[in-house]
Residue frames as a rotation matrix with the C-alpha (Angstrom) as fourth column:
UNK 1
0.008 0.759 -0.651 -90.98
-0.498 0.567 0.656 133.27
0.867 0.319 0.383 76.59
UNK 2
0.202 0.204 0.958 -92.32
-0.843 0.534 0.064 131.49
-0.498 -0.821 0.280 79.82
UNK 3
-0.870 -0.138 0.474 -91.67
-0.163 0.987 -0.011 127.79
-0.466 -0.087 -0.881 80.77
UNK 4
0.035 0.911 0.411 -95.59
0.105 0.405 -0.908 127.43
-0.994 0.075 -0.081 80.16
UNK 5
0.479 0.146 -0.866 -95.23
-0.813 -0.299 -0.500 129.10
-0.332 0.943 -0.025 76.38
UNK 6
-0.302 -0.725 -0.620 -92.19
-0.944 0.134 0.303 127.24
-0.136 0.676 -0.724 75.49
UNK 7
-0.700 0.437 0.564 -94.40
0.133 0.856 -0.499 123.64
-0.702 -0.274 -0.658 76.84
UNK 8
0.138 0.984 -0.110 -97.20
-0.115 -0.094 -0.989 124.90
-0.984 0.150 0.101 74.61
UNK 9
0.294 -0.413 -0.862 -95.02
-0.950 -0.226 -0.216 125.16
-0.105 0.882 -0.459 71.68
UNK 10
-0.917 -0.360 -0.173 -93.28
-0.399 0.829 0.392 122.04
0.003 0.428 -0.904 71.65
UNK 11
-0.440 0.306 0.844 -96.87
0.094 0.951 -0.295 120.36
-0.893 -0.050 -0.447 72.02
UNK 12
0.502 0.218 -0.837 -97.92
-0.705 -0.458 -0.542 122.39
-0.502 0.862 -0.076 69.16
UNK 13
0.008 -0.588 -0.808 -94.98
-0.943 0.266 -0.202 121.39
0.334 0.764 -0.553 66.95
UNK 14
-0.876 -0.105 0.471 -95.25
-0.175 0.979 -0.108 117.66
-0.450 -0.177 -0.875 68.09
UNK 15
0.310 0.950 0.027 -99.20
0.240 -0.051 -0.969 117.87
-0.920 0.307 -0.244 66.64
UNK 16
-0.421 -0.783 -0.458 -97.67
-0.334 -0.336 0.881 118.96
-0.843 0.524 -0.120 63.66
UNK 17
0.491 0.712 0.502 -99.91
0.240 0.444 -0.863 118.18
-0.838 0.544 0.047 60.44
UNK 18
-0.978 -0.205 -0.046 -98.79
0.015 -0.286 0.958 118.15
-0.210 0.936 0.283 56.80
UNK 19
0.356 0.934 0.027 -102.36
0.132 -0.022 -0.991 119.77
-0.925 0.357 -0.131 54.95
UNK 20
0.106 -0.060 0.993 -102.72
0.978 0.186 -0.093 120.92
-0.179 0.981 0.078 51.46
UNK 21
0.609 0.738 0.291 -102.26
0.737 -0.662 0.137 123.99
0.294 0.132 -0.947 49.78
UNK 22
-0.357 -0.597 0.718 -100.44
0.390 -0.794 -0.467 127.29
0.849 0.113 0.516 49.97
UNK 23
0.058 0.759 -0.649 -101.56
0.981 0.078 0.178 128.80
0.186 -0.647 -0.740 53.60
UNK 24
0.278 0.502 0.819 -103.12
0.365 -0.844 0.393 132.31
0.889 0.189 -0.418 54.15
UNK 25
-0.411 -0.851 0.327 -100.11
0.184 -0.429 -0.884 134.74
0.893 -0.303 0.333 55.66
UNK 26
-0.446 0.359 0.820 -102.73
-0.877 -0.360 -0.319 136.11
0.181 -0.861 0.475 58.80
UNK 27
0.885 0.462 0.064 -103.77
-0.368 0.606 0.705 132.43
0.287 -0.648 0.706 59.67
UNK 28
0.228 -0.561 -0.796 -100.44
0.719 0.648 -0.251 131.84
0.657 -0.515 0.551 61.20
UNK 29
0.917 -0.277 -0.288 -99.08
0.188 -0.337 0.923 132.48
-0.352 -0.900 -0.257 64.21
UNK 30
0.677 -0.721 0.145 -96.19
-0.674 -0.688 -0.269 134.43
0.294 0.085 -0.952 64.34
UNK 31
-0.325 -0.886 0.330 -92.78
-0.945 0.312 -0.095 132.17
-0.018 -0.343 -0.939 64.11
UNK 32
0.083 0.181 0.980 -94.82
-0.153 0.974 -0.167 128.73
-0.985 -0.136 0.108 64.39
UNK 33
-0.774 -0.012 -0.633 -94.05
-0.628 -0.107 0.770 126.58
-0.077 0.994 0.076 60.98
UNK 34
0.378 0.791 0.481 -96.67
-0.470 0.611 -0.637 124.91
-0.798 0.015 0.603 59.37
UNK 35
-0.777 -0.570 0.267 -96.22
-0.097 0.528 0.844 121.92
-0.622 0.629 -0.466 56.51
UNK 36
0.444 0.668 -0.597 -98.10
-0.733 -0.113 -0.671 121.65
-0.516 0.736 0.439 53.33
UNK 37
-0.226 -0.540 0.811 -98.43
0.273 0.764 0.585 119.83
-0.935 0.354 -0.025 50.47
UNK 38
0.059 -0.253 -0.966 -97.50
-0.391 -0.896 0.210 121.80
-0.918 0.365 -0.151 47.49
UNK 39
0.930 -0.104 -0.352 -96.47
-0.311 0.290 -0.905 120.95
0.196 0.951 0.238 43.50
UNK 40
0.335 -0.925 0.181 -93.51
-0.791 -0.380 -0.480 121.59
0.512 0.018 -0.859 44.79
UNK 41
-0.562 -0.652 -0.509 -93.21
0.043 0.591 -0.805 118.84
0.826 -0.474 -0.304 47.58
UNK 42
0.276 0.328 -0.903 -93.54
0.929 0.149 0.338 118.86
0.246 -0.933 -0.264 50.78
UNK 43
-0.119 -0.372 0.920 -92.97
0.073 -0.928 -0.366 123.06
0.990 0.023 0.138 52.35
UNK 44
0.053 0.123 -0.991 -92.58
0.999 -0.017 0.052 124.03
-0.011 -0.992 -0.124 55.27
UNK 45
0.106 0.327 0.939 -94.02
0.303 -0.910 0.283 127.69
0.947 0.254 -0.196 55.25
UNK 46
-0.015 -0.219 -0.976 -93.52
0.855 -0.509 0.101 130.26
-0.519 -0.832 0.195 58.82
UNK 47
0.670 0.457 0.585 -94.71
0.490 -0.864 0.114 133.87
0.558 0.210 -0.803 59.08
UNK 48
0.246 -0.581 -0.776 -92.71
0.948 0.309 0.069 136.49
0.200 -0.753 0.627 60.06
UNK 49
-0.660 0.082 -0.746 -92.70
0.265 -0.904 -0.335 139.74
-0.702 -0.419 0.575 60.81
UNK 50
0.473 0.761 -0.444 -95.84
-0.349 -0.300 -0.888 139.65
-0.809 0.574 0.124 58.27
UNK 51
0.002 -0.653 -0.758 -93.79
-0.979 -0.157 0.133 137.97
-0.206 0.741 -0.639 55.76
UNK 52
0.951 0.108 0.289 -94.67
-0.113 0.994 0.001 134.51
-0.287 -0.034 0.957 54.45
UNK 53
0.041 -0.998 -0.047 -91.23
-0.952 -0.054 0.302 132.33
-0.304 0.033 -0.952 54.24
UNK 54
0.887 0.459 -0.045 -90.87
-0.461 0.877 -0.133 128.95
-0.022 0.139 0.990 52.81
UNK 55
0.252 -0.842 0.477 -88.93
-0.768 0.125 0.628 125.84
-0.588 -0.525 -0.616 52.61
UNK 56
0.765 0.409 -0.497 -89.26
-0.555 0.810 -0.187 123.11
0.326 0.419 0.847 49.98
UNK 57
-0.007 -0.742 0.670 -87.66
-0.586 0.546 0.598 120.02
-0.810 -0.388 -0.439 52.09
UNK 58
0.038 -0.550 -0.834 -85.71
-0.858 0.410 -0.309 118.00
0.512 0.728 -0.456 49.82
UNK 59
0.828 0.334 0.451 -86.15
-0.500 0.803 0.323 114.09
-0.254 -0.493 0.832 50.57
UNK 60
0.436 -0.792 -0.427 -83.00
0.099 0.514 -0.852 112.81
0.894 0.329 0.302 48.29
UNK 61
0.174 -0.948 0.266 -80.97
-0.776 -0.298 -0.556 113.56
0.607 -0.110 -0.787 51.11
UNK 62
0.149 0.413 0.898 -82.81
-0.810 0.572 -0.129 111.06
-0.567 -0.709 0.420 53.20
UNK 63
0.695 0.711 -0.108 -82.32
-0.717 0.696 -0.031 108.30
0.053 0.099 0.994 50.89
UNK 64
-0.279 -0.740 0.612 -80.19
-0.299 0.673 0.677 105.10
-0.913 0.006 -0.409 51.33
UNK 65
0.395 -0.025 -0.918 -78.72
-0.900 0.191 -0.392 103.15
0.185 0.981 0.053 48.22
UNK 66
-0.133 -0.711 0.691 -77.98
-0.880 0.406 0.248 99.64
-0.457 -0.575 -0.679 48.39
UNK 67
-0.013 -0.241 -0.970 -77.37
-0.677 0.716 -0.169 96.31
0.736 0.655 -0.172 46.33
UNK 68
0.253 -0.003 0.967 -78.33
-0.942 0.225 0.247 93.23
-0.219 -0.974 0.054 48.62
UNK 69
0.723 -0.065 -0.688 -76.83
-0.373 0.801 -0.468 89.82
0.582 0.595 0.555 47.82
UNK 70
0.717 -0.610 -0.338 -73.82
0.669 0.465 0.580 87.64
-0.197 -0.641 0.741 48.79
UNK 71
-0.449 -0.878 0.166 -71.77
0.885 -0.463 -0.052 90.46
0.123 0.123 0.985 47.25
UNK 72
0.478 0.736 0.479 -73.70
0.701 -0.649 0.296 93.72
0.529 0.194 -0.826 48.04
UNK 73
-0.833 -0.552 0.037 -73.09
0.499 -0.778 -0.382 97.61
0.240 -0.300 0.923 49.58
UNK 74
0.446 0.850 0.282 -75.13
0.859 -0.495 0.133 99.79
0.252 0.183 -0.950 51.14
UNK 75
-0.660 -0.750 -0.040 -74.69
0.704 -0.600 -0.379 103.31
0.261 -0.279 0.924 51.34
UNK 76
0.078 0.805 -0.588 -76.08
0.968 -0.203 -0.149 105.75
-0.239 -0.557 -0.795 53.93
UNK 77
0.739 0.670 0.067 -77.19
0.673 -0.736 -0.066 109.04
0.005 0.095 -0.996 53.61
UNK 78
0.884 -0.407 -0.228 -74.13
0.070 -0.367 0.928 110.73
-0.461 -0.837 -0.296 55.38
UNK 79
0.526 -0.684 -0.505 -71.98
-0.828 -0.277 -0.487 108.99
0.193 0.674 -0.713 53.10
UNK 80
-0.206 -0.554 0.807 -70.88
-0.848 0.512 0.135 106.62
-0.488 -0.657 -0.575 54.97
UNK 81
0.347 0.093 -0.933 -70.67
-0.620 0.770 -0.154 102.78
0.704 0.632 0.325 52.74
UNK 82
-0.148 -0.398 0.905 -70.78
-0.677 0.708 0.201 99.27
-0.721 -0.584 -0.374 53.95
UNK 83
0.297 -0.018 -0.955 -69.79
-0.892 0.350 -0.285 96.51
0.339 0.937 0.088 51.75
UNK 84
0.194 -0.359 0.913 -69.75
-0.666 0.635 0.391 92.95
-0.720 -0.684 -0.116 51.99
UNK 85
0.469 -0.002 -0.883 -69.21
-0.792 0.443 -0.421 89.67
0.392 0.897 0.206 50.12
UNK 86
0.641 -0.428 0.638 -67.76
-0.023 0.819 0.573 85.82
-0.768 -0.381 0.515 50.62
UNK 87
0.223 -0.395 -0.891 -65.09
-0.959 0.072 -0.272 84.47
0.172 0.916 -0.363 48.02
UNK 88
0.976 0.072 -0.206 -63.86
-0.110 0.978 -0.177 81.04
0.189 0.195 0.962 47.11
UNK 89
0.080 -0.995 0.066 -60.22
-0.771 -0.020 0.637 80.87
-0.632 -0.102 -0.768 48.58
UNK 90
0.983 0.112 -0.145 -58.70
-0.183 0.650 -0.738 79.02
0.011 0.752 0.659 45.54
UNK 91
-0.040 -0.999 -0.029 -54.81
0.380 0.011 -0.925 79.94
0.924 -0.048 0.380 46.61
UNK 92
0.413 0.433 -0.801 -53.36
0.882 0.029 0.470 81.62
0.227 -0.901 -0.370 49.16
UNK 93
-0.963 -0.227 -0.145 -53.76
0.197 -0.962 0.191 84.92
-0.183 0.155 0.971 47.51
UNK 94
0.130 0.795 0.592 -57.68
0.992 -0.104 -0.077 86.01
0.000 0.597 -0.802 46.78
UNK 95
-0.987 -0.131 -0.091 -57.80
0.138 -0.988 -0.075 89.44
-0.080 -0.087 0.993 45.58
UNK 96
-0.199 0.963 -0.182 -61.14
0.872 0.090 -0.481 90.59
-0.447 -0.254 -0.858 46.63
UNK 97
-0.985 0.025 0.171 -62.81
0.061 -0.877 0.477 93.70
0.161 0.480 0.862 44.46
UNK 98
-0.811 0.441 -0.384 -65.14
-0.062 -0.718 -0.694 96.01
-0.582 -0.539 0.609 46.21
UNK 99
-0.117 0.799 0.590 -68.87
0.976 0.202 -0.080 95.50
-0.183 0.567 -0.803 44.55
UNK 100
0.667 -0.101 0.738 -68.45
0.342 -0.838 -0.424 99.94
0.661 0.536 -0.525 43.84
UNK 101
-0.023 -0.870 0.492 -65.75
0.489 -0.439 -0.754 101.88
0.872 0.223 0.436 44.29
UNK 102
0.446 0.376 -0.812 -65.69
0.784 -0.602 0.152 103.58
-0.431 -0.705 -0.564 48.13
UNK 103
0.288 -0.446 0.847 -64.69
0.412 -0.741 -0.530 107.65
0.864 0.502 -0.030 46.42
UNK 104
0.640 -0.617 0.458 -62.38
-0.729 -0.676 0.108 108.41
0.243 -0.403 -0.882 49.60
UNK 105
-0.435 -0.897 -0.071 -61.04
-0.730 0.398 -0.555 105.55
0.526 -0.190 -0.829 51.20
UNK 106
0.412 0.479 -0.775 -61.72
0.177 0.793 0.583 102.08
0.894 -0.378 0.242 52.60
UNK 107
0.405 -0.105 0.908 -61.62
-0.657 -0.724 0.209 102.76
0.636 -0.681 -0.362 56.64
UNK 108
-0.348 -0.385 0.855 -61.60
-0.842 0.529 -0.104 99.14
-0.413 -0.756 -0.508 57.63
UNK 109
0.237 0.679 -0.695 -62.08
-0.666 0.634 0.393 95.51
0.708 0.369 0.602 56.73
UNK 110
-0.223 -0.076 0.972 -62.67
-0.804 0.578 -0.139 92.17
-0.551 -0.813 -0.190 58.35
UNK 111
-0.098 0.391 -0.915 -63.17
-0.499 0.776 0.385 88.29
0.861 0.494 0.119 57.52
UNK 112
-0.118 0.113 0.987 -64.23
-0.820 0.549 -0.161 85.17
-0.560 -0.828 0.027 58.72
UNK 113
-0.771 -0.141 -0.621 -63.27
-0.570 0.588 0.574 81.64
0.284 0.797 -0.533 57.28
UNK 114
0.373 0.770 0.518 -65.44
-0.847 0.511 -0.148 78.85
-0.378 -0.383 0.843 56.81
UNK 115
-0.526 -0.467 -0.711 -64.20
-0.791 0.576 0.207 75.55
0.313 0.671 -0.672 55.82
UNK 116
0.286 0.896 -0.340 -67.04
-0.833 0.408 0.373 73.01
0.473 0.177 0.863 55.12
UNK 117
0.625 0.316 -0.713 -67.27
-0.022 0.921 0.388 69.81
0.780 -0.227 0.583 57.74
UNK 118
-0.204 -0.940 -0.273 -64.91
0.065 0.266 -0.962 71.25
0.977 -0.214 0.007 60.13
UNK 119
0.655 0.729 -0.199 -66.10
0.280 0.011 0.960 71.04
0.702 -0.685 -0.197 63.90
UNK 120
0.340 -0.597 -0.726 -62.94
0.938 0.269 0.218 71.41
0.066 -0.756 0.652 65.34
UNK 121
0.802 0.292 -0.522 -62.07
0.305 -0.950 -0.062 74.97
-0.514 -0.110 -0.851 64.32
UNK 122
0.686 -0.670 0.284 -59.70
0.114 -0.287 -0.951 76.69
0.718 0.685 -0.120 61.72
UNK 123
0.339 -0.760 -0.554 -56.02
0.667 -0.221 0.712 76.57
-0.664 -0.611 0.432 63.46
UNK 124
-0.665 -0.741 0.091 -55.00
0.572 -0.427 0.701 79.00
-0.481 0.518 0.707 60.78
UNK 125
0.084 0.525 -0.847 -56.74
0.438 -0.783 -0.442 82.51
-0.895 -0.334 -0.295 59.62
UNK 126
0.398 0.669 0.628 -57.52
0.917 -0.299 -0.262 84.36
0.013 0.681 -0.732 56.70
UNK 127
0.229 0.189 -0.955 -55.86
0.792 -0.606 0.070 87.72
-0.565 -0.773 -0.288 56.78
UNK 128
0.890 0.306 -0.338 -55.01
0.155 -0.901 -0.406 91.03
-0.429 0.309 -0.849 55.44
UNK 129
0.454 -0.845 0.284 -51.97
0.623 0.528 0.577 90.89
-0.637 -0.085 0.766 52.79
UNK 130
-0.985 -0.136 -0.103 -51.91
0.125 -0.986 0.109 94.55
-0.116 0.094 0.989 51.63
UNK 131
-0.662 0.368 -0.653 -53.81
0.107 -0.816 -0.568 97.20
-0.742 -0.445 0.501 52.57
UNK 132
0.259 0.957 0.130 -57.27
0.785 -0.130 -0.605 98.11
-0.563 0.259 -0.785 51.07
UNK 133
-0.937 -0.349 -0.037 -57.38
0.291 -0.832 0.473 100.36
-0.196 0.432 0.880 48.37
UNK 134
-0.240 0.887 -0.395 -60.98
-0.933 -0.323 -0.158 102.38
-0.268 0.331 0.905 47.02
UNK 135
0.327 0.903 -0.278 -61.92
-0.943 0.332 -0.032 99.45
0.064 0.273 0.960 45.25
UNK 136
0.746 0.491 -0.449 -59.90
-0.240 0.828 0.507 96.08
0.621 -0.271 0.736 46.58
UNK 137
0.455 -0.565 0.688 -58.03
-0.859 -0.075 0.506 94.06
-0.234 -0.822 -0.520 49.00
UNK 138
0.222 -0.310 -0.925 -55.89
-0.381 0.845 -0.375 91.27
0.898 0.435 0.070 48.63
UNK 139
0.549 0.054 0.834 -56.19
-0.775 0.407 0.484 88.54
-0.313 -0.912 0.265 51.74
UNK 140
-0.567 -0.428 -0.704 -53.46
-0.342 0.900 -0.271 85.39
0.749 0.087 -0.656 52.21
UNK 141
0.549 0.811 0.200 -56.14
-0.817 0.472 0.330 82.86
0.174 -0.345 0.922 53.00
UNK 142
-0.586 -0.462 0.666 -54.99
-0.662 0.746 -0.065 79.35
-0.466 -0.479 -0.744 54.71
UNK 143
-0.738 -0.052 -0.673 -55.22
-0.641 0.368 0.674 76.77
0.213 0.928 -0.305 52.17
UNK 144
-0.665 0.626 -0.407 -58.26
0.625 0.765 0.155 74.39
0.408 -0.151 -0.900 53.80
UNK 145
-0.385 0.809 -0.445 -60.63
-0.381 -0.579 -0.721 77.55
-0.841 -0.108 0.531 54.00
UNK 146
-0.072 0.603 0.795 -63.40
0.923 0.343 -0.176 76.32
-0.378 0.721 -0.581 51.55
UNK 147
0.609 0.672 0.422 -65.12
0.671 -0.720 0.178 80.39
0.424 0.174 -0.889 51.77
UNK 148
-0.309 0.201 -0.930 -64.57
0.745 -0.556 -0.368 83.72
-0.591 -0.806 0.022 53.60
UNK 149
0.107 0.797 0.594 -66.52
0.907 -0.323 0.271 86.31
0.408 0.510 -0.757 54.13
UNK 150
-0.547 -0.685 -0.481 -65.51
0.825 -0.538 -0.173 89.87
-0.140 -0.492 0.859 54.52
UNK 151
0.682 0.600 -0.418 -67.16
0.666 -0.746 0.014 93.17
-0.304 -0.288 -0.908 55.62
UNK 152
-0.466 -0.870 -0.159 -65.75
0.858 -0.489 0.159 96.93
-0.216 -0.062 0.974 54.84
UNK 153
0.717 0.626 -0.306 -66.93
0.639 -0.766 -0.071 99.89
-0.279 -0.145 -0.949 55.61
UNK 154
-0.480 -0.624 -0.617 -65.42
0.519 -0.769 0.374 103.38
-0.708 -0.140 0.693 55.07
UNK 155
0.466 0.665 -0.584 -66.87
0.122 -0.702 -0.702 106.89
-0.876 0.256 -0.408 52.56
């Protein structure tokens, strides 16, 4: 294929149309797909050596799931999960549980304290006091944190 063909093609397949309908095997072009809209879905249909071929594209894989609030999670196509949430630091143990279960492992988390009227900044931190499991963590929180709020991601 020439430089010029392979330029015509891609503007072809950028033009790209989704019509209706099952499409008739000798109005394509040889190798070029074309999209439809079918019972089935969306197809993606390509001729080939005289041989219609199809594709019904599946959208589920494209979709994201996600719960949005002060506790909430979204998860992305890929697999990949972010989860967040704030808690009330009532001791200085909070065990924090995961708004759904991550179903391999939690990769990382983080916080960040807030403690209501202070201007001067927290001298003392919020951190990690064993290790994340799938579904929580347990932070030793510095007793004049009002809140924090922690992020965690992982699949």
């Amino acid at each position: 294929m020439t430089r010029q063909e392979r330029i015509a093609l891609h503007k072809k397949q950028e033009r790209l149309q989704v019509k209706s309908g099952v499409p008739i095997v000798s109005a394509l072009k040889e190798g070029v797909p074309v999209l439809r809209s079918t019972a089935e879905g969306v197809v993606e249909y390509v001729r080939y050596n005289g041989v219609l071929y199809k594709n019904v594209l599946d959208k589920s894989d494209a979709k994201l799931e996600a719960s949005f609030g002060d506790d909430g999670y979204l998860i992305m196509p890929n697999g990949f999960i972010l989860q967040w949430g704030q808690e009330t630091a009532t001791s200085t143990t909070e065990t924090v549980t995961f708004p759904i279960p991550f179903p391999h492992r939690c990769l990382n988390i983080t916080c960040t304290d807030y403690a209501s009227g202070d201007d001067t900044g927290i001298t003392s931190a919020t951190g990690i006091s064993t290790l994340p499991t799938t579904t929580t963590v347990i932070f030793s929180c510095y007793n004049a944190v009002d809140t924090f709020f922690w992020q965690a991601i992982g699949h």
